[in-house]
N, C-alpha and C positions, 0 to 999 in steps of 0.2 A: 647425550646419547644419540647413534646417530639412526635415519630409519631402516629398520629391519627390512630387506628386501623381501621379493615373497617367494624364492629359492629358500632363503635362511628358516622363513615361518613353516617353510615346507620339510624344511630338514628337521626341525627341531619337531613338529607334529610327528616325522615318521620314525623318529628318535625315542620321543616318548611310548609311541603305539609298540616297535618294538622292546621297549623296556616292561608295557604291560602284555607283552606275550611272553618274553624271560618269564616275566612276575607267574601270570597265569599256567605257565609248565613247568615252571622250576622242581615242583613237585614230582615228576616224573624221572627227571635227571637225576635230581639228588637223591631221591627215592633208591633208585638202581643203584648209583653207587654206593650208599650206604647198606643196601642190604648186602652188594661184594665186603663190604669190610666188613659188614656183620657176621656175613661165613666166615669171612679170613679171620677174626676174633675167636669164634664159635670154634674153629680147627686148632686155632691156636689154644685155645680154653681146654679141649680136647686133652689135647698133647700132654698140659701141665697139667691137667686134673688125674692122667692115667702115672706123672711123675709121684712117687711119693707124696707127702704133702704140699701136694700142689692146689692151684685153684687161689684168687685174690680175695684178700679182705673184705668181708661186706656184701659180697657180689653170688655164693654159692653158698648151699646149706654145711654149717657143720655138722657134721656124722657122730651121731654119739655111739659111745663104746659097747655101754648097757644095753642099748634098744636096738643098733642096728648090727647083724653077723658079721663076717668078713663075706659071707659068702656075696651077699646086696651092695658091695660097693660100686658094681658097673650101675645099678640103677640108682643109685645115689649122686653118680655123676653125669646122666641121663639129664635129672630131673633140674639138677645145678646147671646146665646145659639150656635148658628152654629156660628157665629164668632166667640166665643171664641175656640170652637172647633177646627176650621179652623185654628185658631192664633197655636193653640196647637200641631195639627197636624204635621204642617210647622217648627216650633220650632224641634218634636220632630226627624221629618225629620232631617232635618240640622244636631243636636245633635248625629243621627243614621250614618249621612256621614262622620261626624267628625270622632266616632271613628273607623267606618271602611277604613279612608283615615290614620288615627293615625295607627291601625293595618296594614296596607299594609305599609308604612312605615318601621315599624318596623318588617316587614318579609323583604322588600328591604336591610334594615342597617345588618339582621340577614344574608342573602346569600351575602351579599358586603361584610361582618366579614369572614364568612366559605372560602369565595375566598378567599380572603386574607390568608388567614390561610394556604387554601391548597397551595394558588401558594408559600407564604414562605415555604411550608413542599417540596415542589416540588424541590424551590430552596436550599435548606436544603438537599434533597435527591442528585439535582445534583453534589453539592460540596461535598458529602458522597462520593460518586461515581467519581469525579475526585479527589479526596483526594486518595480513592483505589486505580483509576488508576495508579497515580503516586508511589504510594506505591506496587504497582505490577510491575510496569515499576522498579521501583529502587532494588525490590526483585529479578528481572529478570538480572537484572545488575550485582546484586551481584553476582547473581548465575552465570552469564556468566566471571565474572571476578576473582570466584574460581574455574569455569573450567580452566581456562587460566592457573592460578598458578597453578592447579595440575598437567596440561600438562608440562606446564615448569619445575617443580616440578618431573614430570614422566620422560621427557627428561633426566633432568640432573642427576637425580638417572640413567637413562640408561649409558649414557657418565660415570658416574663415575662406573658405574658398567662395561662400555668395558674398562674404564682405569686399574681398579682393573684387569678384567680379561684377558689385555695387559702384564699385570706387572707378573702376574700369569704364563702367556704360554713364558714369559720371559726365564724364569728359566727351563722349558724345550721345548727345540727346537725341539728335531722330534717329541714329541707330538702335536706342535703345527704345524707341515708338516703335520701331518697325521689330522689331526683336519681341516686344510686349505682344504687340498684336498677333504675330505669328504663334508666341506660346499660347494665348487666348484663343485662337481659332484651332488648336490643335488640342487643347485640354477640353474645348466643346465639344468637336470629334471624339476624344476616346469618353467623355461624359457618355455621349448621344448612342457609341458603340455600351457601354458598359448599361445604361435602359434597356437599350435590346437584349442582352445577354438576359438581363433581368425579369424582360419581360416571358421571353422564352422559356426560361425556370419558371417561371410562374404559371405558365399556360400549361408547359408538361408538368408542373406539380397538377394543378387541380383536373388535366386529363388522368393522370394516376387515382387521384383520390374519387375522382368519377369512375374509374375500372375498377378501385377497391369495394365502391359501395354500391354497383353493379352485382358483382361477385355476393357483396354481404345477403343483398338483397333475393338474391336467387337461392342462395344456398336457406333464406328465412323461407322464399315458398314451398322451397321444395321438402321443407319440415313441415309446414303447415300442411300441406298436401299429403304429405305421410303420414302425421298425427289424421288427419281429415278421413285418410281409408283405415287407418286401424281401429278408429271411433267408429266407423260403417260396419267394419266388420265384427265388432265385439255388437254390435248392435244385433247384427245378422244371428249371430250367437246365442247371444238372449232370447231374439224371440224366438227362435229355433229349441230352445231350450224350453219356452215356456208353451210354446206348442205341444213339445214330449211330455212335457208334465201334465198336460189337459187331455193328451190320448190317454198318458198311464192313469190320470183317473177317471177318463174316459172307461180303459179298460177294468180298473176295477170296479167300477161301478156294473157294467156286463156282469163282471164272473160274477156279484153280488148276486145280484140280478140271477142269475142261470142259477147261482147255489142255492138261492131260495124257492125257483120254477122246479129244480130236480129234489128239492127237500116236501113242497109238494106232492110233486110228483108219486116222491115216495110214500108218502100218506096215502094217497088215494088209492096207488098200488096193493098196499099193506089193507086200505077197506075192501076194495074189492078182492082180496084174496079171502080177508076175512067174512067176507060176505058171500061168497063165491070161491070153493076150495077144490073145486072141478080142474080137469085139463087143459081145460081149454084158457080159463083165465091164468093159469099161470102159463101157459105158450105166448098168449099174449102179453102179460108182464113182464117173460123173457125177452120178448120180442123187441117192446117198447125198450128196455134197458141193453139190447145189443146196439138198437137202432138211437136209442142218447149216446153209448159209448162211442158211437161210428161219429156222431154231431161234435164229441165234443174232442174225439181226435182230427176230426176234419179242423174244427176251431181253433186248437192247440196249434197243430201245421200252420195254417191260415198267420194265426198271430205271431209264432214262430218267424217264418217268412217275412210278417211286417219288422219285426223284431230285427231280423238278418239286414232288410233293406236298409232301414234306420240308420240301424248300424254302419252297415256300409258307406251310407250318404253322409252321416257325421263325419267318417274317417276322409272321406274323397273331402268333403267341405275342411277338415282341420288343413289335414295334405294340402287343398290350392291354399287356404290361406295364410299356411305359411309359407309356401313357396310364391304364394304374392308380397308379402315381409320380408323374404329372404331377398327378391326377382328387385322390390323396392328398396333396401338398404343395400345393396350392392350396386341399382343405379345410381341410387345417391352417394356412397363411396366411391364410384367412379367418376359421379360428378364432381366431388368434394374435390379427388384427387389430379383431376381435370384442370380446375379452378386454382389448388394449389402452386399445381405448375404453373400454369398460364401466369397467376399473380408472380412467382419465384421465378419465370422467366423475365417479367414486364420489370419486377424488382431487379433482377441482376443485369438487364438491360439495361435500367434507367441508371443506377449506380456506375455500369461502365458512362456511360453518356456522362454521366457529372464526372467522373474520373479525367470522361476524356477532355470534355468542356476545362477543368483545373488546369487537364498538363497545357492544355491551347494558352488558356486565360496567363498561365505561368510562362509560357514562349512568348505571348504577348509581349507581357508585364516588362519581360525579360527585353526584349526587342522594343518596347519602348525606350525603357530605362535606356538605354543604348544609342539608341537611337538620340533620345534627350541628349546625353551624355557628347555625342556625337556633335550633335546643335551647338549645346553648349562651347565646345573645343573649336569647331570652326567660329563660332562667333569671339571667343578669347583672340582666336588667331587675327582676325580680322583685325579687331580694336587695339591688337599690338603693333599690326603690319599699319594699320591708318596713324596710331600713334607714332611708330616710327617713320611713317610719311611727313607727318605733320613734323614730326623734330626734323627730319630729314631737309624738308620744304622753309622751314625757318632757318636753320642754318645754311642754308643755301642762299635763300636771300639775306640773310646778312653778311655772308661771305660777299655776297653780290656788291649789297650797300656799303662796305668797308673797300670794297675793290676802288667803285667809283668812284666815292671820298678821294681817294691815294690821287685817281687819276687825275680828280679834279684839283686836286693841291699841286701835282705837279704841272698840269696846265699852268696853273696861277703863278708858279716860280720860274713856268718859262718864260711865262708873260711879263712879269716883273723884272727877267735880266734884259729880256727883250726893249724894254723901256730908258732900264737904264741903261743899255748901252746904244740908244737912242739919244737920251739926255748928253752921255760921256760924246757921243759928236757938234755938241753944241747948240741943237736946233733950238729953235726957241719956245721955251715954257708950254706956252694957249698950242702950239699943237701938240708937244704930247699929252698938255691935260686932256685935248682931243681924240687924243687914241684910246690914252686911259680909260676914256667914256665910250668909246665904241669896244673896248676889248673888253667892256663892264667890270674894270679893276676901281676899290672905292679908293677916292683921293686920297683919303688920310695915309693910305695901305702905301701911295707911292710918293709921297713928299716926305724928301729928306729932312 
């Protein structure tokens, strides 16, 4: 099966949607027409019912003779009339349920089919996809396992390439002294370079860790120092609190106090009146009791007031000292986030700096190797060009020594006709052996 595009999934959804809107008004449609046929039925019913014995089987009342006149036959075919109608109606009903229950149906079997379909393409698509998987895992394999052999592959070309060029500085020794010594002075250099680099990281490592614990360290005072004024101020609190508590019983101890001088008071009132029930003592027990009430609403005010101040002072003191907590956590969050950065800068800096130190360290590395690589090749070349001097320089002198041999043999054969035809004149023996010896030819070589 092959995969459904998403035009097709699209046609077929608005295939179905239209098939459940058919479904959902089919009732309407068929509705109207059937009720036209039902009229058309119903006239035609009509027609044959007004015929003689007219009217179908089954379908209208038979008339009985006994019980109905002639004169009630129109309303006899009236009533035959709406039943059959009724019959028809119900009929056309049912038939109208039928097939919009047939069409829903067959939109149900049509989206059970599309599911099916999709969940096969779906399961289709996933084994597509672990199929690939697997096929990307085993390409990746591959790939990993002809890196492998070309490493090995790269190794062993090295090795046979230091064996080859073992066998090479073989053959000359102080080039391979001076060759030695050179790689030796040059591998102490990038040693002596690669200390420094080291030590450098190391020095900006523990400048870091010294700005980390910098940072820790300030951000510990500056909680300490926070905790330090909120412990100040809850203190402030307390005894402030415990001050109010010593007026308020302060104060009640007063009103005790005045309740008991006015309950007095009152007694002694009460004797002198009783004692004394004249004008005059009761003017002045009015007197005395406008002038307690004037005491004790001047006192009221008075502690009211203190009451007001209090009040106010608590509220001013809650007021600064949260806005000293609030004025402190917000330095400190701006300290915090202060420090953050600074550190998230020093951190993002330092990580570039190692990033950048790598890609250098990696140009290096790179430009060494190269470099090496470089050494190496001029010095192959060298001990090929010296090699081929040296064949060059012995074949030459043996071409040489092979020359003069020739030359020297043919001296000697000149020298020898030279004699003999020396001899062939006759002279006598003792001088040519005499020349023999001066042309340094051995006797034996010229005696016939």
């Amino acid at each position: 099966m092959g995969i459904p595009r998403p035009n097709q999934r699209r046609a077929r959804g608005q295939g179905a949607g239209l098939q459940e809107g058919e479904g959902s008004h089919c009732g309407h449609g068929d509705h109207t027409q059937e009720d036209h046929e039902t009229k058309g039925n119903g006239l035609e019913e009509q027609q044959e019912a007004q015929r003689p014995g007219g009217g179908s089987q089954g379908e209208g009342p038979e008339p009985s003779a006994e019980s109905q006149p002639a004169a009630d036959g129109a309303g006899g075919r009236a009533e035959g009339y709406e039943k059959a109608s009724s019959s028809r109606v119900s009929v056309s009903q049912i038939i109208l349920n039928a097939k919009c229950h047939a069409i829903r149906d067959a939109q149900i079997l049509e989206k059970q089919l599309i599911q099916k379909e999709l969940d096969a393409e779906e399961k289709r698509l996933d084994q597509m996809m672990e199929v690939e998987r697997q096929k990307s895992v085993q390409r990746q394999e591959e790939l990993d396992r002809k890196r492998r052999e070309e490493r090995i592959r790269g190794r062993r070309h090295i090795v046979e390439q230091m064996e080859k060029n073992q066998e090479e500085r073989s053959l000359l020794a102080e080039q391979r002294e001076q060759e030695k010594e050179q790689m030796l002075e040059y591998m102490e250099k990038l040693q002596e370079e690669d200390l420094r680099d080291l030590e450098q990281r190391h020095q900006q490592k523990l400048k870091m860790q010294a700005e980390i614990k910098r940072i820790n360290d300030e951000n510990q005072r500056q909680k300490a120092e926070l905790l330090a004024q909120e412990k100040l101020a809850d203190q402030m609190v307390m005894e402030f609190t415990k001050k109010k508590m010593a007026r308020e019983a302060e104060f009640e101890a007063e009103q005790e106090r005045i309740r008991r001088e006015k309950e007095k008071e009152i007694a002694r009132l009460r004797a002198m009146q009783e004692k004394a029930q004249d004008y005059q003592a009761e003017q002045d027990a009015l007197r005395a009791k406008r002038n307690q009430e004037v005491a004790d609403r001047e006192w009221r005010r008075k502690e009211k007031e203190n009451a007001q101040k209090k009040m106010e002072t608590e509220a001013k003191l809650r007021k600064s000292r949260l806005e000293q907590v609030a004025f402190k956590e917000h330095t400190l969050a701006v300290q915090v986030q202060r420090d953050r950065d600074e550190f998230e800068r020093i951190l993002r800096a330092q990580r570039e700096q190692i990033e950048k130190e790598r890609l250098e360290e990696e140009k290096k590395a790179t430009g060494r190797l190269q470099h090496a690589n470089e050494l190496r090749r001029q010095v192959r070349e060298n001990q090929q060009k010296q090699v081929q001097a040296r064949i060059a320089t012995f074949d030459e002198g043996r071409r040489l020594k092979e020359e003069a041999q020739k030359r020297r043999e043919r001296i000697e054969d000149i020298k020898r006709k030279k004699l003999e035809e020396l001899r062939a004149t006759g002279l006598p023996e003792k001088y040519c052996i005499e020349a023999e010896r001066k042309a340094n030819i051995p006797v034996n070589t010229s005696v016939n």
